[in-house]
N, C-alpha and C positions, 0 to 999 in steps of 0.2 A: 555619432553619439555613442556613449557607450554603453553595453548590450547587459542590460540589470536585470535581476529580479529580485520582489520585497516577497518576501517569504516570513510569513506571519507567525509568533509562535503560538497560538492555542491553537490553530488547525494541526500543529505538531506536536501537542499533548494529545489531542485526538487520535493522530496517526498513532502514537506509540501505545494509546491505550487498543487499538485495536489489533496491532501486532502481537502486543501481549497476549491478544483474546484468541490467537492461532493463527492470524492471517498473517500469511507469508508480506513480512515487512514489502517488498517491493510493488505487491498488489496494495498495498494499504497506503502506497504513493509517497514513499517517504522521495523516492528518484526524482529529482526534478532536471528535465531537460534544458540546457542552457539554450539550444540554437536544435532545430528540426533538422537543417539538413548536415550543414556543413563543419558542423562546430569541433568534432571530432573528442569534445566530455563533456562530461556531466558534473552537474554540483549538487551536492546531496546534503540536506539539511538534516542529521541525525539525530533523533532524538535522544535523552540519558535513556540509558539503559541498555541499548545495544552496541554489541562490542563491535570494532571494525572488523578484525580478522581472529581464527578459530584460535584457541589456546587450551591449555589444561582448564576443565573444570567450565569451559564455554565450547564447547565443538558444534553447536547447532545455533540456529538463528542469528548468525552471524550477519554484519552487514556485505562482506566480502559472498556470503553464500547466495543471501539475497540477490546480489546483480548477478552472481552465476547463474540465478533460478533465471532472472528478467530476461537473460541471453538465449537459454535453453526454454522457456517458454515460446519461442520463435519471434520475438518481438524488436529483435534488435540481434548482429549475429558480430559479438564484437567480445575481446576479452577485457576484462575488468583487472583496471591496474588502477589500484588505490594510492595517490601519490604523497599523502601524508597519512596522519593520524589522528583520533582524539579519544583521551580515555573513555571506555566504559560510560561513567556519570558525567561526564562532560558533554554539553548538547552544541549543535551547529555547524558550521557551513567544513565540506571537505570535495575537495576535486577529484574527480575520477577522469581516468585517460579510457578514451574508447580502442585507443591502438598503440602497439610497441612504440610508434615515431614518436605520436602526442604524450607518450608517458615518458618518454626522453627528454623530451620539449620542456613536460614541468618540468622534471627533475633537474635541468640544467637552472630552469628560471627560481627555483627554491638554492639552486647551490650558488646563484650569483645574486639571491636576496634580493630579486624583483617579483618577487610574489608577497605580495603583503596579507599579514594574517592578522587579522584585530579580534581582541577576544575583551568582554564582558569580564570581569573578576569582582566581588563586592568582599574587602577585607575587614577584620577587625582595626579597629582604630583609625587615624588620622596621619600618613607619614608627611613627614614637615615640608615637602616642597609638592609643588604641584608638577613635576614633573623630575625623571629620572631615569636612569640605565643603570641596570643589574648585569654587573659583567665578575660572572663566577660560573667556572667547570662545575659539570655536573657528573657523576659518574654512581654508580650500584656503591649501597649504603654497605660500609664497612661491618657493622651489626647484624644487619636486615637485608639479604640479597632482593628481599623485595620492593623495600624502596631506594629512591633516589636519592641522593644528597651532595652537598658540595663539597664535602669532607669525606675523599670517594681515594681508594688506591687508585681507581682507573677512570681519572676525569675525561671530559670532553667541552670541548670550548661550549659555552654557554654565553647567551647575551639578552636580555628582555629591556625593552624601550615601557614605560606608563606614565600615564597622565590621569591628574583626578577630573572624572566626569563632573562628579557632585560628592561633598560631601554632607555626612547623614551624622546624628546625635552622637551613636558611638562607631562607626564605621565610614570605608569611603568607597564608592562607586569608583573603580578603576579602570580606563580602558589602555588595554596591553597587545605591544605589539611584537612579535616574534622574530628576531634576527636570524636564529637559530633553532630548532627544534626538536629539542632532546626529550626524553622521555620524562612528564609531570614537570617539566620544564619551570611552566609560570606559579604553580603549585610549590614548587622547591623553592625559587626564587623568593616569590612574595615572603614563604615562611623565615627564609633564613636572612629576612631583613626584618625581621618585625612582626610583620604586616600580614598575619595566614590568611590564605584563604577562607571565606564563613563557609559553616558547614563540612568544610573537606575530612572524611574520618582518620588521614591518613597523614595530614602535616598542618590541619590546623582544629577547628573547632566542633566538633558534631553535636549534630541539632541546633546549632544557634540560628535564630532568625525561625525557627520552625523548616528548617532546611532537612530532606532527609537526604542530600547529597550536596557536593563542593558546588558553592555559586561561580560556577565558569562557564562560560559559551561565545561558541565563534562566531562573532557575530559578522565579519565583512572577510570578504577575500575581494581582492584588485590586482590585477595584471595582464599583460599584453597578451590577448589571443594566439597560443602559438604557431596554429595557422593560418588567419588571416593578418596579424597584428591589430584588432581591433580594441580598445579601449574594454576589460570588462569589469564589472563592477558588483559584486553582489552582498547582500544582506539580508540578514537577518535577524528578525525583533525577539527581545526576550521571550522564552515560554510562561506559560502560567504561574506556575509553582516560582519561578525567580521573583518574575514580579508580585506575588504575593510575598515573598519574603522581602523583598525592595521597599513593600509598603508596610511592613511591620519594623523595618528598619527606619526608615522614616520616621514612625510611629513612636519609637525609641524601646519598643517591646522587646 
């Protein structure tokens, strides 16, 4: 069977409210361990708000400093190799390697696009099919070094798979899935069809739905254990703040 876990999202507003509140995120449980003994990582359901690794203008309470802390707390003696990403405001599921091999191991399983990543997106409007593939380079915004965009001197292959969950009065529930993953990836994507992200301050709507950040989140990771080969499967449920915005959309508010 394969090795799951449902990872709830209001015990993950919880967490991050308490993080917030000084507790070193990894005491406040945001780590959740896939396997006790042998599993060789971890999957970490992040809440918005915290960043994965230090940057300009974030050098503290990082999610990367966090598992440093977990390690160095004597609790686990292992180095922390974060094998993907997710912005800042973007909340859910990200894999951590507990060792050089296993962080090899994704990275191979991510470059030969056997690690599936499903994410949550709620957009403005309605796009005409219920299912599609967004195949456009993405590369640093010609104007704006700080964002993204597909209209980039220096692209990179880009590709997003979605399917409408459900459609809502003036938006749709989309769940997207990542072939490739480039930086604001499905954020770019969505936008430069149409279709922005709710909420996102940065390529689609701010404050809509009562949103103070983009409605995205990872909500599934699936792929072959890369040390046992075991089937794994995980998820996670929207947080609070989404689905309240899910229900004011609904709502047609």
């Amino acid at each position: 069977h394969p090795a799951r876990g449902h990872l709830a999202g209001t015990p993950a507003q919880a967490l991050a409210g308490r993080a917030a509140g000084g507790e070193e995120p990894w005491r406040a449980g945001i780590v959740h361990r896939l396997d006790r003994d042998t599993s060789g990582l971890l999957v970490v359901d992040k809440p918005a708000g915290v960043v994965v690794h230090p940057a300009r203008g974030h050098s503290s309470g990082t999610l990367a400093q966090a598992l440093a802390g977990r390690a160095a707390g004597g609790e686990e003696s292992w180095r922390a190799g974060i094998v993907h990403r997710l912005d800042r405001d973007t909340s859910g599921l990200l894999v951590v390697a507990k060792s050089d091999a296993v962080h090899r191991a994704l990275k191979s399983l991510i470059a030969a696009r056997a690690l599936r990543r499903e994410y949550l997106a709620l957009v403005d409007g309605h796009p005409p099919a219920r299912t599609g593939t967004i195949d456009a380079p993405i590369g640093r915004d010609r104007r704006d070094r700080k964002l993204m965009s597909i209209d980039s001197d220096d692209p990179r292959e880009a590709r997003s798979h979605f399917e409408i969950e459900r459609l809502l009065p003036a938006a749709a529930l989309l769940r997207v899935v990542l072939e490739t993953g480039r930086t604001h990836q499905i954020r770019v994507h969505l936008a430069a069809i149409g279709y922005p992200v709710c909420g996102d301050p940065q390529y689609g709507t701010r404050g809509r739905f009562g949103l103070s950040r983009q409605f995205l989140h990872a909500a599934r990771l699936a792929f072959a254990h890369p040390v046992t080969g075991s089937p794994v499967d995980v998820r996670s449920e929207l947080p609070a703040d989404l689905v309240a915005a899910l229900e004011r959309a609904e709502r047609g508010e």
